[in-house]
C-alpha positions as CSV (number, residue, x, y, z in Angstrom):
1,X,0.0,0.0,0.0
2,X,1.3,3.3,-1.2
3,X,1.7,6.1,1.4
4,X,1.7,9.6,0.1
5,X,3.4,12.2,2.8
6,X,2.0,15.6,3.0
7,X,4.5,17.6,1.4
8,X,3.7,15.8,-1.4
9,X,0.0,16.0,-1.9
10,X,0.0,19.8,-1.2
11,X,2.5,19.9,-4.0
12,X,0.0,17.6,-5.8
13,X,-2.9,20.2,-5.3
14,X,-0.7,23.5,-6.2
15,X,0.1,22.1,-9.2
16,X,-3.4,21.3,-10.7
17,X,-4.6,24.4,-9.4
18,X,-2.1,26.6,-11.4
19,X,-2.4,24.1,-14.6
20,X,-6.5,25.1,-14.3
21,X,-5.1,28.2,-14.1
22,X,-2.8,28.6,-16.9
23,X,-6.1,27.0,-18.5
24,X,-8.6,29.1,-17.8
25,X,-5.7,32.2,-18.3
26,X,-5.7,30.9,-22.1
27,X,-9.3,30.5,-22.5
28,X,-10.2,34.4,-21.2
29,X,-6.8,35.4,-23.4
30,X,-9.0,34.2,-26.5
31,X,-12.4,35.6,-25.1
32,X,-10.6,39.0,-25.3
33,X,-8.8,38.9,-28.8
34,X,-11.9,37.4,-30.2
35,X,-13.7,40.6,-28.7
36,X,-11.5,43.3,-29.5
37,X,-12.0,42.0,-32.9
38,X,-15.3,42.4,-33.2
39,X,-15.2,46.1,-31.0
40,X,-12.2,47.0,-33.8
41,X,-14.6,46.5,-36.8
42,X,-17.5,48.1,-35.3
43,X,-15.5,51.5,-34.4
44,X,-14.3,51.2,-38.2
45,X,-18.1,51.1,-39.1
46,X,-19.3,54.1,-37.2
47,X,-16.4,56.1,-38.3
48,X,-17.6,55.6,-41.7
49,X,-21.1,56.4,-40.9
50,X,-20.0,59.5,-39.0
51,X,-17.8,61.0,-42.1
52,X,-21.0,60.4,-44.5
53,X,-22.9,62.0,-42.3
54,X,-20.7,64.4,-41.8
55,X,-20.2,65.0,-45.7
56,X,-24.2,64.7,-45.9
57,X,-24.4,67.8,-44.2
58,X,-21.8,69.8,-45.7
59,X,-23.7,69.3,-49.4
60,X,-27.1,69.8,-47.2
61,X,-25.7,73.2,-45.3
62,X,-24.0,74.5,-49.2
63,X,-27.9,73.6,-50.8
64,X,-29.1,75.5,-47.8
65,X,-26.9,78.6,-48.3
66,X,-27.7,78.7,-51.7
67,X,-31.0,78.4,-51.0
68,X,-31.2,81.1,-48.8
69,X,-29.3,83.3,-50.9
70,X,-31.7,82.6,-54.0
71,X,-34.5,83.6,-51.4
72,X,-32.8,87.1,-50.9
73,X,-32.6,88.2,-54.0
74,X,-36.0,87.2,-54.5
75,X,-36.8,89.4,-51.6
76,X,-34.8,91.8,-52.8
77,X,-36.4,91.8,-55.8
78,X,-40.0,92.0,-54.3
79,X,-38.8,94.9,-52.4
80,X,-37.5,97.4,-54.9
81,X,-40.8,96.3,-57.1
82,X,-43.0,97.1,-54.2
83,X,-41.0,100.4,-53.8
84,X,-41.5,101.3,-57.4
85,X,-45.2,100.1,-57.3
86,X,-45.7,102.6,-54.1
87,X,-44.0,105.5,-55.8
88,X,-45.9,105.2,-58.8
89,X,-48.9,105.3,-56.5
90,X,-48.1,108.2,-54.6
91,X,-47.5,109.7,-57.9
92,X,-50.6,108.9,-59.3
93,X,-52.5,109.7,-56.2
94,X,-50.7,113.1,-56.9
95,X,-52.0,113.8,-60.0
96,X,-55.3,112.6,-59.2
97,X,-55.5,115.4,-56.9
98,X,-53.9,117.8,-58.9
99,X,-57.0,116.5,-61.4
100,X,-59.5,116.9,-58.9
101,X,-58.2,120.5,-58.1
102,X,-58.0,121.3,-61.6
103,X,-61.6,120.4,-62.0
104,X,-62.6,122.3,-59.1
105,X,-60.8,125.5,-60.6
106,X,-63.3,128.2,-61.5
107,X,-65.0,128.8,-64.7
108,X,-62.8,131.7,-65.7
109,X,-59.4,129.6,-65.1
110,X,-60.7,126.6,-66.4
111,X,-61.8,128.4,-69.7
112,X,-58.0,130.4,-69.3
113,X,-56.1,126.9,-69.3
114,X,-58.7,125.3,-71.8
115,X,-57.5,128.6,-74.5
116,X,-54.0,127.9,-73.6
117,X,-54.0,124.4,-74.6
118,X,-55.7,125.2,-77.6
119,X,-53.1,127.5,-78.2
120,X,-50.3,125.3,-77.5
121,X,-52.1,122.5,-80.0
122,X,-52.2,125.1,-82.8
123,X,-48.4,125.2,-81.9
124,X,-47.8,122.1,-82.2
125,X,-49.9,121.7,-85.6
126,X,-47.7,124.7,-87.1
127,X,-44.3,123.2,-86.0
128,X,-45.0,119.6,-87.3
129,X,-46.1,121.1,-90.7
130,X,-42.7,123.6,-90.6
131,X,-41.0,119.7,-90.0
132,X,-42.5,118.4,-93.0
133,X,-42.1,121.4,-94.8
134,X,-38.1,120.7,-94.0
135,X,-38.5,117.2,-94.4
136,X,-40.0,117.5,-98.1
137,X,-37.2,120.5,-99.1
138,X,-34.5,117.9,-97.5
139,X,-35.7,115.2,-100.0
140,X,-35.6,117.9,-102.7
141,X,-32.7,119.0,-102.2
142,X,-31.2,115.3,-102.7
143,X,-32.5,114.8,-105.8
144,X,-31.6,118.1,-107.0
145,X,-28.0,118.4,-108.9
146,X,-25.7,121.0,-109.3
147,X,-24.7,123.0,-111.9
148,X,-21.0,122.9,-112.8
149,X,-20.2,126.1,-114.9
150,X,-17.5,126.0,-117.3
151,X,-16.0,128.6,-119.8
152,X,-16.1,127.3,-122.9
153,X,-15.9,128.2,-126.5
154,X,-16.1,126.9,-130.2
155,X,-12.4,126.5,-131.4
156,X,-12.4,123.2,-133.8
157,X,-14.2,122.6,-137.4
158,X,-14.5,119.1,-138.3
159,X,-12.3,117.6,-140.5
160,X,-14.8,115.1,-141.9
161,X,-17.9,117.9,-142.3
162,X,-16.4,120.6,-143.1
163,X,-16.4,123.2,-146.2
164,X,-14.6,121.1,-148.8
165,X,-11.6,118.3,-148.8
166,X,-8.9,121.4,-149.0
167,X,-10.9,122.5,-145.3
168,X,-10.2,125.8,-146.2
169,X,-12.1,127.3,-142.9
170,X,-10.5,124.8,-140.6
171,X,-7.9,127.3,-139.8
172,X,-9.7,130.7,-139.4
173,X,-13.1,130.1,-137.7
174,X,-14.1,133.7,-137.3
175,X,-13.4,135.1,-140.4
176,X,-12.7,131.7,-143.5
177,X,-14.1,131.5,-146.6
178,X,-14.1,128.3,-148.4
179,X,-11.8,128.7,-151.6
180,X,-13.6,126.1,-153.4
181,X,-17.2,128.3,-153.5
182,X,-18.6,125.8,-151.2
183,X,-20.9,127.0,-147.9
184,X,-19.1,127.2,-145.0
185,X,-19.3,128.7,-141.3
186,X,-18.0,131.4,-138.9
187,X,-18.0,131.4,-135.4
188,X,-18.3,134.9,-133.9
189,X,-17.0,136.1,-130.6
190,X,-20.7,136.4,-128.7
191,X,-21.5,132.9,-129.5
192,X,-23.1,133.9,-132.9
193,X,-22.3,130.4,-135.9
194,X,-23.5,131.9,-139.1
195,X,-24.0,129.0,-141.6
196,X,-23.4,131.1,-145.2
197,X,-24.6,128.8,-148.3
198,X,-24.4,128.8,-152.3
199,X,-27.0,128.8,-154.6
200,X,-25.8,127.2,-157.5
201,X,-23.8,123.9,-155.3
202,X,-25.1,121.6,-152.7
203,X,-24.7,123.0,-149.4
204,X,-22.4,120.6,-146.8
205,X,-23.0,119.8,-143.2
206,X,-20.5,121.6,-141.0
207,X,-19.7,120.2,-137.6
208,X,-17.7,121.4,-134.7
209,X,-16.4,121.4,-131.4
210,X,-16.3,123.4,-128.3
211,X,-13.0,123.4,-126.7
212,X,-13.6,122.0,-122.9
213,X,-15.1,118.4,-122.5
214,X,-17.6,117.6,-119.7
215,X,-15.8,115.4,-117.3
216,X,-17.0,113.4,-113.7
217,X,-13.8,114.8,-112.6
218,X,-14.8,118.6,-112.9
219,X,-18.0,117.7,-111.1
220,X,-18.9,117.7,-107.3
221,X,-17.8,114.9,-105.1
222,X,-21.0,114.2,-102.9
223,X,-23.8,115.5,-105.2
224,X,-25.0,115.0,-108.7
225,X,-23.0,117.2,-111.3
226,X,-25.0,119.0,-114.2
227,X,-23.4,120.2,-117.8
228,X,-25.6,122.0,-119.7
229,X,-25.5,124.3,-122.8
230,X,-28.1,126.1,-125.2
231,X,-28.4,126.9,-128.8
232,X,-30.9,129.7,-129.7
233,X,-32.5,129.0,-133.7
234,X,-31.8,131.9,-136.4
235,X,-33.2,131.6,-139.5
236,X,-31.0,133.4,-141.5
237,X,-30.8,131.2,-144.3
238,X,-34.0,129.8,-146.7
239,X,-33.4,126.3,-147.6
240,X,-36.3,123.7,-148.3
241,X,-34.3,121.3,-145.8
242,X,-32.1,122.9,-143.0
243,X,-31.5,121.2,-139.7
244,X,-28.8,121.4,-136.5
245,X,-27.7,118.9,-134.4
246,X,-26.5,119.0,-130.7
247,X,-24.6,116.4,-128.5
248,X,-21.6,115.0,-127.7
249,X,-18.7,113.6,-130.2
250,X,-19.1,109.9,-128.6
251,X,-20.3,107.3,-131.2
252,X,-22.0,106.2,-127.7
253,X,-23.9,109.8,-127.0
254,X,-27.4,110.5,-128.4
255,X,-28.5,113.3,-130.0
256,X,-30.7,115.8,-130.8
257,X,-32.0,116.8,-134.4
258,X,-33.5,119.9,-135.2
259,X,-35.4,120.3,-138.2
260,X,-38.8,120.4,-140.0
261,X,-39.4,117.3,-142.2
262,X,-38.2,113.4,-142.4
263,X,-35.1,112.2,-141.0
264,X,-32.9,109.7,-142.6
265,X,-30.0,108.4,-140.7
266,X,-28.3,105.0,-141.5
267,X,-26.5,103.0,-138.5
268,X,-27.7,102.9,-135.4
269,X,-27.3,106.2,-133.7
270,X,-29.4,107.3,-130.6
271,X,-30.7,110.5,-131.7
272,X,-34.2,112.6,-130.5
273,X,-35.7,114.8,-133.4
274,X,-37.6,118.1,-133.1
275,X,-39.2,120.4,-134.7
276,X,-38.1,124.6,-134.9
277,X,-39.1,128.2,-136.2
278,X,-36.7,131.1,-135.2
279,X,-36.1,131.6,-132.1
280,X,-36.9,128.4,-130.6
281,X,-34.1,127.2,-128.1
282,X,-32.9,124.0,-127.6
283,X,-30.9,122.4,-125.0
284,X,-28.5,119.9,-124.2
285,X,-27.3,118.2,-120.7
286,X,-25.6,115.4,-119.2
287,X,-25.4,114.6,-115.4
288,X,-22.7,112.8,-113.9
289,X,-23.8,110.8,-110.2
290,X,-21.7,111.8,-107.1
291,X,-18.0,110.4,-107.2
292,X,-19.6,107.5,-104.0
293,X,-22.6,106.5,-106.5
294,X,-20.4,104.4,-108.4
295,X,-23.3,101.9,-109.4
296,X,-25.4,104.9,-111.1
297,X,-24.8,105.6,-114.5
298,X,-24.7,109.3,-116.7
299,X,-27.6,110.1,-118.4
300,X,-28.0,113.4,-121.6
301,X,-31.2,115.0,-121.5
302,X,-32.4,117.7,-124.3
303,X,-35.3,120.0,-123.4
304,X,-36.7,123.5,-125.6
305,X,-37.6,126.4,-124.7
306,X,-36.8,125.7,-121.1
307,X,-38.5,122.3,-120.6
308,X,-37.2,118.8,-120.8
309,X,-38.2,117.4,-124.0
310,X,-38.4,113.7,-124.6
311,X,-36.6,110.9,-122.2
312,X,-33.4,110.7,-120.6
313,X,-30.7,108.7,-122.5
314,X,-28.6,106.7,-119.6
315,X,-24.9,106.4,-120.8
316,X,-22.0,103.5,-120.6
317,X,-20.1,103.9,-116.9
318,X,-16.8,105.1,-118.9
319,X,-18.6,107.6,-120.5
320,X,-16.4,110.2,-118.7
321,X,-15.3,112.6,-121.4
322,X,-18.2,114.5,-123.2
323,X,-17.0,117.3,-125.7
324,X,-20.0,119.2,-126.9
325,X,-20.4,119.0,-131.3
326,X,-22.8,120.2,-133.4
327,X,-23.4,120.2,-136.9
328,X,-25.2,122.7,-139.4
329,X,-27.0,122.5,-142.4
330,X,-28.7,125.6,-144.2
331,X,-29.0,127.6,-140.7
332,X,-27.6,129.8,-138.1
333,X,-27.7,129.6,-134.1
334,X,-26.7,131.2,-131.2
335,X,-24.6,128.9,-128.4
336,X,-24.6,129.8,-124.9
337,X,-22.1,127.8,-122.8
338,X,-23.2,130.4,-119.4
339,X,-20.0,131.7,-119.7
340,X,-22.4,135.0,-118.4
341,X,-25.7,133.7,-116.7
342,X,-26.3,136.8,-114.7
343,X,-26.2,138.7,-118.1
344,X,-27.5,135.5,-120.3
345,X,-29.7,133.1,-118.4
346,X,-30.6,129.6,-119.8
347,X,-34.1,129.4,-121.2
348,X,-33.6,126.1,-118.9
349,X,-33.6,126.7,-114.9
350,X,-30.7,124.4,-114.3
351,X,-30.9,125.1,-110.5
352,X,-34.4,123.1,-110.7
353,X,-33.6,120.3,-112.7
354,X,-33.9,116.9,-110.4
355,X,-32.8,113.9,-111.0
């Protein structure tokens, strides 16, 4: 039989006591990890909950601001309206008494105001028809050209329609004789062409020139620019068929023929025919648009006895260089160039003609 001492078995008991211990030390030691685990993850989930709500309310508070903002301007808004609306109501309360007043005037300052504003109507009436008065001479006065005055002369004879082939006047306008007995011309100082004929021998057309062309470049800049002559008729010589002719030496120009009876002309020249007696004056124009219209073209015009006669003839763009020519047959005239309107007026009021 075995026989334990004491010593022994209290050693026996200490040492299952700390081994249930150690045990139960290991068992709590992996209670508490397992926990801390667990507590660990859950603080990482509120954290996130906290910075969403935290970011939730940032946008929210931002929204609100703007919000808020939005709503006072609105207000604002509202106020400065309801401010205007009040003025305007003070003001019309204002002149509703100053009506009310009015109408309680008396009869003779009601009857004093009442002449006045007829007054001022009749005012009124003659300054809007001085506006349209101004209006309708404004208008006028843009369609209305100027005048361009130039000093001119007759200093060339044809070469072609002249005396005879020897062109025995060609030299000596005022005072040539044709050598060959043919009719011929002379041009006197005062504007005066005397056609002198033959009895016994056909008598020639005679043509010449004046010395200055009509030019765009002689005209005005912002207006439209006139050119204008006259001849005056002077039956001086009898002759069954006598005519003149007026224009420009440009195959491209019309112009005018003067004469009683048919007209023959071969070609295709632009010409106006009319009739004459002695003394009848005839006319001939061209007017050049302001140097800015550049899409307008010239035009001639002819009129008699101071009125246009017949259409306008419009003229090629380049038609920039416009000598005055005439021709005579069996009659006399009388140029004026206005080298002295205040002395020797057109028949034609030049200052008047529109476009």
């Amino acid at each position: 039989m075995r026989t334990f001492f004491p010593k022994k078995i209290n050693y026996m008991k200490n040492w299952r006591n700390q081994k249930v211990k150690r045990k139960n030390t290991k068992k709590q030691s992996e209670f508490n990890w397992e926990e801390w685990a667990q507590l660990r993850k859950y603080h990482v989930k509120v954290v996130n909950k906290l910075n969403k709500l935290n970011g939730d309310y940032k946008d929210s508070s931002k929204a609100m601001l703007n919000e808020k903002n939005e709503l006072a301007k609105k207000l604002e808004k509202i106020n400065k309206e309801n401010l205007k609306l009040r003025e305007e109501k003070n003001l019309n309360l204002k002149e509703l008494e100053n009506y009310r007043n009015a109408c309680q005037l008396p009869t003779d300052e009601k009857t004093a105001l009442l002449k006045q504003n007829n007054q001022l109507s009749l005012e009124l009436q003659r300054a809007n028809s001085e506006l349209t008065k101004c209006k309708n001479e404004l208008a006028l006065n843009l369609k209305l050209v100027r005048y361009v005055s130039i000093e001119n002369r007759i200093n060339e004879i044809s070469n072609y329609f002249t005396c005879c082939g020897n062109k025995c006047i060609n030299s000596n306008l005022s005072e040539g004789t044709c050598n060959s007995g043919h009719s011929f011309i002379r041009v006197q100082d005062d504007g005066i062409v005397n056609y002198h004929s033959v009895d016994d021998k056909i008598n020639n057309v005679i043509g010449f020139y004046a010395q200055n062309s009509f030019t765009k470049a002689a005209g005005f800049c912002c207006h439209y620019s006139l050119f204008y002559f006259e001849i005056t008729m002077l039956e001086d010589v009898k002759d069954k068929f006598c005519y003149a002719k007026i224009g420009f030496y440009n195959n491209e120009a019309p112009s005018m023929y003067i004469l009683n009876g048919p007209l023959n002309l071969n070609g295709t020249e632009l010409y106006q025919k009319s009739p004459w007696k002695d003394g009848d004056v005839f006319g001939c124009g061209v007017v050049f648009p302001s140097k800015k219209d550049l899409n307008i073209l010239p035009y001639v015009f002819f009129t008699k006895n101071g009125r246009r006669n017949g259409n306008k003839f419009s003229l090629k763009e380049d038609s920039d260089n416009l000598r005055p020519y005439f021709k005579l047959l069996s009659c006399s005239i009388e140029i004026n160039f206005g080298n002295d309107l205040e002395n020797e007026p057109f028949s034609y009021n030049t200052f008047k003609h529109n476009i």
